[in-house]
C-alpha positions in Angstrom: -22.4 33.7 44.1 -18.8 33.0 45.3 -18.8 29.8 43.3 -19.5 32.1 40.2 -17.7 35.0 41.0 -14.4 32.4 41.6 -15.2 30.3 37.8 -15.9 33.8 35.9 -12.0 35.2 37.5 -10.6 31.8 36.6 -12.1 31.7 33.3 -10.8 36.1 33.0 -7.0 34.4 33.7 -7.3 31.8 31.4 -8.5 34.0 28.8 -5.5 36.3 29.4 -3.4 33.7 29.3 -4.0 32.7 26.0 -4.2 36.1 24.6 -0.7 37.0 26.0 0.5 33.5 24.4 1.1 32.0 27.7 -1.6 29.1 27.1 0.3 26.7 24.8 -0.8 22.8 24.3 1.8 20.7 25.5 2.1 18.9 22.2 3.2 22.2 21.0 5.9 23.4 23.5 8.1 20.6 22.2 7.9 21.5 19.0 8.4 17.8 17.4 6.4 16.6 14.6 4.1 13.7 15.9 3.8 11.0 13.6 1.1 8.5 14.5 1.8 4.7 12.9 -1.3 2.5 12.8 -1.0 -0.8 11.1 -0.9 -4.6 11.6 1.7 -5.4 14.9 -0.8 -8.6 15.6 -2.4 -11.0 13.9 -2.3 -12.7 9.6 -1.0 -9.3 8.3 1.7 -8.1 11.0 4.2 -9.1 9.2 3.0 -6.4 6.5 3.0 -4.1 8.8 6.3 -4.3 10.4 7.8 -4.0 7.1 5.8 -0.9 6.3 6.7 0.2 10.1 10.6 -0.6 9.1 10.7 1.0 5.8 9.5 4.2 6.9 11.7 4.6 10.0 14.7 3.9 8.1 13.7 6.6 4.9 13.5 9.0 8.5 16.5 7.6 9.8 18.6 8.2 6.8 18.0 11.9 7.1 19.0 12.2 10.9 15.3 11.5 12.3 14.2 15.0 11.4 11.6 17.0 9.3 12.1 20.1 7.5 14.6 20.4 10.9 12.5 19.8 13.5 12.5 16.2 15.7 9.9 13.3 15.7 7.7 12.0 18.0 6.1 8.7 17.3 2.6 7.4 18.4 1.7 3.3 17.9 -1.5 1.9 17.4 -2.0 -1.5 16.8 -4.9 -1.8 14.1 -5.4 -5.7 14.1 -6.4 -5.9 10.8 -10.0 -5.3 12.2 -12.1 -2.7 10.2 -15.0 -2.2 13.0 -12.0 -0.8 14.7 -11.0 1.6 12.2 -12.5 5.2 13.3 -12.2 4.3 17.1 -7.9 3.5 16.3 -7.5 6.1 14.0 -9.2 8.6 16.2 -7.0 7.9 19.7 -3.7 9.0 17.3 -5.8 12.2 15.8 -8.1 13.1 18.5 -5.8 12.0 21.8 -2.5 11.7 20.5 -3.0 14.9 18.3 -0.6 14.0 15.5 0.1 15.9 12.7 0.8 13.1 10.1 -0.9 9.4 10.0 0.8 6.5 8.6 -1.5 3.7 7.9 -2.4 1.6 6.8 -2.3 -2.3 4.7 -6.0 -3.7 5.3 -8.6 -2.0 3.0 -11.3 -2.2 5.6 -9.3 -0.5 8.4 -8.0 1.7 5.7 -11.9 3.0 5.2 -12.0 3.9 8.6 -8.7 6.1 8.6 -10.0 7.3 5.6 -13.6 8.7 7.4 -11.2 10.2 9.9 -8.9 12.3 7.2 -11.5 13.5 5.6 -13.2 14.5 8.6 -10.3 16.4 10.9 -8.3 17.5 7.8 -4.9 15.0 9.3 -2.1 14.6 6.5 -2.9 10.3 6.1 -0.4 8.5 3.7 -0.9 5.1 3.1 2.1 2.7 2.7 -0.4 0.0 1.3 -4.2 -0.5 0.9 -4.8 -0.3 -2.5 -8.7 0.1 -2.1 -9.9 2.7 -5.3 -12.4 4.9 -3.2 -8.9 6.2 -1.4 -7.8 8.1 -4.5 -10.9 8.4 -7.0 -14.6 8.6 -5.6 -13.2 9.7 -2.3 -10.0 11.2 -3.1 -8.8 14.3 -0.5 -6.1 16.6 -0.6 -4.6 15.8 2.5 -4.9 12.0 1.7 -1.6 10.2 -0.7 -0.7 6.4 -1.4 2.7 4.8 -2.1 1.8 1.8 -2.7 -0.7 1.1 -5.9 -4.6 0.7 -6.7 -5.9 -3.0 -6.5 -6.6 -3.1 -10.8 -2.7 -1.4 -11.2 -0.4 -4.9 -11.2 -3.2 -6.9 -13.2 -3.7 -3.8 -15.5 0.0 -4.5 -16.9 -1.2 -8.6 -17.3 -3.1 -8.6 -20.4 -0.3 -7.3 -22.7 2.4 -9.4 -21.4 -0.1 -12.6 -21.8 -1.1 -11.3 -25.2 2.8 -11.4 -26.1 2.7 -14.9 -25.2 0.0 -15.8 -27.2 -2.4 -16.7 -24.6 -5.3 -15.5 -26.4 -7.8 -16.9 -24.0 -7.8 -17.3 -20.2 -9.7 -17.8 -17.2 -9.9 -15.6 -14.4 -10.1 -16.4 -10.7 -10.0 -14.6 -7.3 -11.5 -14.3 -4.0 -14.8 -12.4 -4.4 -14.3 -9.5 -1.9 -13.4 -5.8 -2.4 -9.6 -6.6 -3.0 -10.3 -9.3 -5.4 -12.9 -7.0 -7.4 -10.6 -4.4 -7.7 -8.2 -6.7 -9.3 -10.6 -8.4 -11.6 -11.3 -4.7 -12.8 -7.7 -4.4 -13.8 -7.2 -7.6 -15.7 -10.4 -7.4 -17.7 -9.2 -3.5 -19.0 -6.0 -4.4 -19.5 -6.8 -8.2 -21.2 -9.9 -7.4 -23.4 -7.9 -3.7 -24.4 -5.1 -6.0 -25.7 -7.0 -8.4 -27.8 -7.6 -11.2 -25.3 -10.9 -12.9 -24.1 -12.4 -14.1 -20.9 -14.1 -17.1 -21.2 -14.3 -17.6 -18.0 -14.7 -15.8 -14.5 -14.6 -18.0 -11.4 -14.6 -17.2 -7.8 -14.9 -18.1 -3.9 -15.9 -16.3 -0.9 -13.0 -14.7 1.3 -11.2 -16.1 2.7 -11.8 -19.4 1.5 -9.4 -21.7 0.3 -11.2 -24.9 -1.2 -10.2 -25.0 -4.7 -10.3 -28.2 -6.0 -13.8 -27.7 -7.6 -13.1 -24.6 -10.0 -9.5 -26.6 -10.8 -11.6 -28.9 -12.0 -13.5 -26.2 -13.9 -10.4 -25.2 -14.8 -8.9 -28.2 -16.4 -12.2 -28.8 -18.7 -12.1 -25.5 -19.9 -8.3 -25.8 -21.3 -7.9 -21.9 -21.3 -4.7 -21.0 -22.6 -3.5 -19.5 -19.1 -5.1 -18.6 -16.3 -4.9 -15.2 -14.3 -5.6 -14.6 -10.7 -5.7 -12.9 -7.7 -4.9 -14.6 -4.5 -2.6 -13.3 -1.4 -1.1 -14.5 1.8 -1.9 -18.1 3.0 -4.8 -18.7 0.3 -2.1 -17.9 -2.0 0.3 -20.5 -0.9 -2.7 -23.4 -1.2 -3.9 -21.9 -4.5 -0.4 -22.4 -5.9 0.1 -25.8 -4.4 -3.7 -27.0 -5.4 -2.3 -25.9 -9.0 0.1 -28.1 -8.7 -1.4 -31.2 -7.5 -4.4 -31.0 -9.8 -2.1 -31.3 -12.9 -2.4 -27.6 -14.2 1.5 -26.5 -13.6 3.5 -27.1 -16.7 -0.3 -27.9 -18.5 -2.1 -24.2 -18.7 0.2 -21.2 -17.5 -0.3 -19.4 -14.4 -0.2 -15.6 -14.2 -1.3 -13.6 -11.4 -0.9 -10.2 -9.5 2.0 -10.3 -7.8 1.0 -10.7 -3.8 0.0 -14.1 -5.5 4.1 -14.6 -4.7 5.0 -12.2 -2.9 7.2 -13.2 0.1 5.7 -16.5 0.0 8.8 -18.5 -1.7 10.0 -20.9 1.0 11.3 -24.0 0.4 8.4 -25.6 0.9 6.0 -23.5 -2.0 8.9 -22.7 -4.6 8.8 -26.4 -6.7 5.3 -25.5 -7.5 5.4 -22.0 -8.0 8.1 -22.2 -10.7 7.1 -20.6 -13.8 4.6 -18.6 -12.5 4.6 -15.5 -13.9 3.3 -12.0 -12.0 3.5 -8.2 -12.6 4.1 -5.8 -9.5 5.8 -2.2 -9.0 8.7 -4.6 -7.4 10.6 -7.1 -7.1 14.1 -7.9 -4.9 16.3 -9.0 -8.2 15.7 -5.4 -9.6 19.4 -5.0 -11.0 19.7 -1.3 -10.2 22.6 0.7 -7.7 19.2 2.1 -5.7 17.6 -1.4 -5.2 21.0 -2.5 -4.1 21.9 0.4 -1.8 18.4 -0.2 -0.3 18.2 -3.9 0.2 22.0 -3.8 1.8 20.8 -1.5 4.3 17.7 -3.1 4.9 19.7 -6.3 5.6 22.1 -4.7 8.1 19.7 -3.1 10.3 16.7 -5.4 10.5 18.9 -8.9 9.8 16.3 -9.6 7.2 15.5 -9.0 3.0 13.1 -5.9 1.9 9.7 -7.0 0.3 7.6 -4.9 -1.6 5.7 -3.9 1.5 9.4 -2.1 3.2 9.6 -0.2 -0.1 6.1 1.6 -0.1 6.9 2.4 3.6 9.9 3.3 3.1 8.5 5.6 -0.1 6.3 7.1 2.5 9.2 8.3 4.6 10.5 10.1 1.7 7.4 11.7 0.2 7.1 13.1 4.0 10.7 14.3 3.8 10.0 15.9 0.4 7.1 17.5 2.0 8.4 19.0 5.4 11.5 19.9 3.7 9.7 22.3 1.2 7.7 23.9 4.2 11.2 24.0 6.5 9.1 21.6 8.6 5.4 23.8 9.1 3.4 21.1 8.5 0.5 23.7 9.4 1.6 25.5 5.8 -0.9 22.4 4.1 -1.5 24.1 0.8 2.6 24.3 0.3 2.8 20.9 1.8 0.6 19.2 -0.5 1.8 21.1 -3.2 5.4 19.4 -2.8 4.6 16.4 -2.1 1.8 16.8 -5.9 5.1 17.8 -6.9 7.5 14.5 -5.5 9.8 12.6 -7.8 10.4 9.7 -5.2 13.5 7.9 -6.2 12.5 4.8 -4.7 14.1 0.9 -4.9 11.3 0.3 -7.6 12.5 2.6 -9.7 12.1 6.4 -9.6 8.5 7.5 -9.8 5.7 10.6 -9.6 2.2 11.0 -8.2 -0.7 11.3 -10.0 -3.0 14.3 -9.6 -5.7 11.4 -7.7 -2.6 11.3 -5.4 -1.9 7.4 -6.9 2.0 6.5 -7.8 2.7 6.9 -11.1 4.9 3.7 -11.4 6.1 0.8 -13.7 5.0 -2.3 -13.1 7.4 -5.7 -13.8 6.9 -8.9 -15.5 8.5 -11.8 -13.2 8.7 -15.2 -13.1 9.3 -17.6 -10.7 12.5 -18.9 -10.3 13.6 -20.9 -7.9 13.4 -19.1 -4.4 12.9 -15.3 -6.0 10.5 -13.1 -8.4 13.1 -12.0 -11.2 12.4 -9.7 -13.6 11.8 -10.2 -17.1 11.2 -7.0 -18.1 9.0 -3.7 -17.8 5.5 -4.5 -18.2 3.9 -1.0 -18.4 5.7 1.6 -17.9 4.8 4.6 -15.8 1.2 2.9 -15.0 -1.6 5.5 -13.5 -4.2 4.7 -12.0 -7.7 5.8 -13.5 -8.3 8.3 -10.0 -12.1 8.2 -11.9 -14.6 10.3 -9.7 -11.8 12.1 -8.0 -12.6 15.7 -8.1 -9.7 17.8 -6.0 -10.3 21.1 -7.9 
């Protein structure tokens, strides 16, 4: 009876604590905005990650480390590119951490996880790169927004600029995975809508990198170019297979662009001259913003931008836009979102918009490869949207 008596005045205290406003979460009484980051710190994609990490500190940084006002808290989760991790990683920053905003994050797989977790707790979750479509069309959410691009957007701005080459025919070949699906998608929209045919589609489990078979393919087929999608360290064999099986120079290589992307050592570039590629970015973008941007970049990480620093670095200023049209109530989610719907991020890549699937809006660039950089040729497709089919946000 004590024992009950003593839990039922405890529990009479507690509740009069909270009714008078005296029980407050310790999250709360410092009033900071908690900001969980959860990508790649470890492992084939970390150094994706870090850019994404670097880009979207400095955005904050430039702007005194504050939203809408209030200070930042930050919470680190290292997400190992390992998708059976997903929920459990996402849900220490939501559930234990209890941020308000989640960054994250550049694998597809662990991005499906963070994904389950939005959509379940209602967490504001922008993503500074997985392109997966589910994210913003079948499974598009309100409090879910990308600033990077869908997997089918860079190859979707290929077919015209092959077209204007006169490559009439081509060959397409990828990695046959999710990522590489997504892509084929793309360039077979964008290739057959601008004349072109396919007259043949080649492929090769992920991740493997044993390409001397389908080059072979490849060279009896005499396509007029060829068009691919390849990334990382498979990208940098692909390229160099190319090479040595007496393609380069023979049949043209185009590709999306993380088929160069960051890879042009001295070792790759004299095979990947020529190649051409389309992507929302590229270094030698001639513009005061990209220079502004890659000058600071440079001085406070000793080290170029990629495309990967931008789109985290785009995600620190869609946030800013956000808080700063809700003087930093992140709680005030229809206003929120409504802002940040609203955004025009003036980014390095060139100023662009969201799309109502909560995609960027964004142009995409022809470049070629010459020597050690991706310059720009010209604008592909301008102000590209993704499809957002199946999203349905009312």
């Amino acid at each position: 009876m004590t024992t009950r008596r003593l839990v039922l005045t405890r529990s009479a205290a507690l509740l009069g604590a909270a009714s008078s406003g005296l029980l407050i979460p310790a999250h709360a009484q410092s009033n900071k905005i908690r900001i969980g980051l959860m990508l790649p710190y470890t492992g084939t994609f970390a150094q994706l990650g870090q850019a994404c990490d670097n880009g979207f500190r400095m955005a904050l940084e430039e702007k005194g480390n504050k939203l809408g006002g209030r200070e930042i808290e930050f919470f680190k989760v290292d997400d190992e590119s390992e998708p059976s991790k997903g929920v459990e990683n996402a849900n220490k920053l939501v559930q234990r951490d209890k941020v308000d905003v989640l960054i994250g994050t550049v694998h597809s797989g662990v991005q499906m996880g963070i994904h389950k977790v939005a959509r379940e707790t209602g967490v504001l979750n922008i993503i500074p790169n997985a392109g997966m479509h589910a994210a913003t069309r079948a499974l598009c959410a309100p409090n879910v927004f990308r600033t990077s691009f869908t997997n089918s957007q860079p190859t979707l701005a290929l077919g015209k600029a092959m077209m204007a080459k006169g490559h009439k025919k081509a060959v397409w070949i990828t990695w046959k995975y999710a990522a590489g699906d997504e892509a084929g998608e793309g360039f077979k929209e964008g290739y057959l809508a601008a004349g072109g045919t396919i007259v043949k589609e080649l492929g090769l489990p992920f991740p493997n990198v044993e390409f001397q078979a389908l080059l072979t393919e490849i060279a009896s087929i005499k396509p007029d170019a060829v068009a691919c999608f390849f990334s990382g360290g498979g990208a940098s064999k692909f390229i160099r297979d190319y090479a040595a099986a007496g393609l380069k120079g023979k049949i043209p290589l185009y590709g999306s662009g993380f088929l160069t992307e960051g890879l042009l050592d001295d070792e790759l570039a004299p095979s990947a001259q020529g190649i051409m590629t389309t992507l929302h970015y590229s270094t030698s973008l001639a513009t005061k913003r990209n220079d502004a941007f890659r000058l600071a970049y440079a001085k406070t990480f000793k080290m170029q931008p990629d495309v990967y620093a931008v789109q985290g670095y785009d995600a620190g200023q869609l946030l800013l836009q956000g808080a700063a049209a809700v003087n930093g109530d992140l709680s005030n989610k229809k206003a929120l979102y409504a802002a940040m719907e609203a955004a025009v991020i003036d980014s390095p890549r060139g100023k662009w918009t969201m799309s109502k699937a909560h995609n960027p809006v964004q142009d995409i660039y022809l470049r070629e490869v010459k020597g050690k950089e991706n310059v720009v040729l010209s604008v592909a497709a301008k102000a590209l949207s993704d499809s957002g089919a199946g999203c349905k946000l009312g």
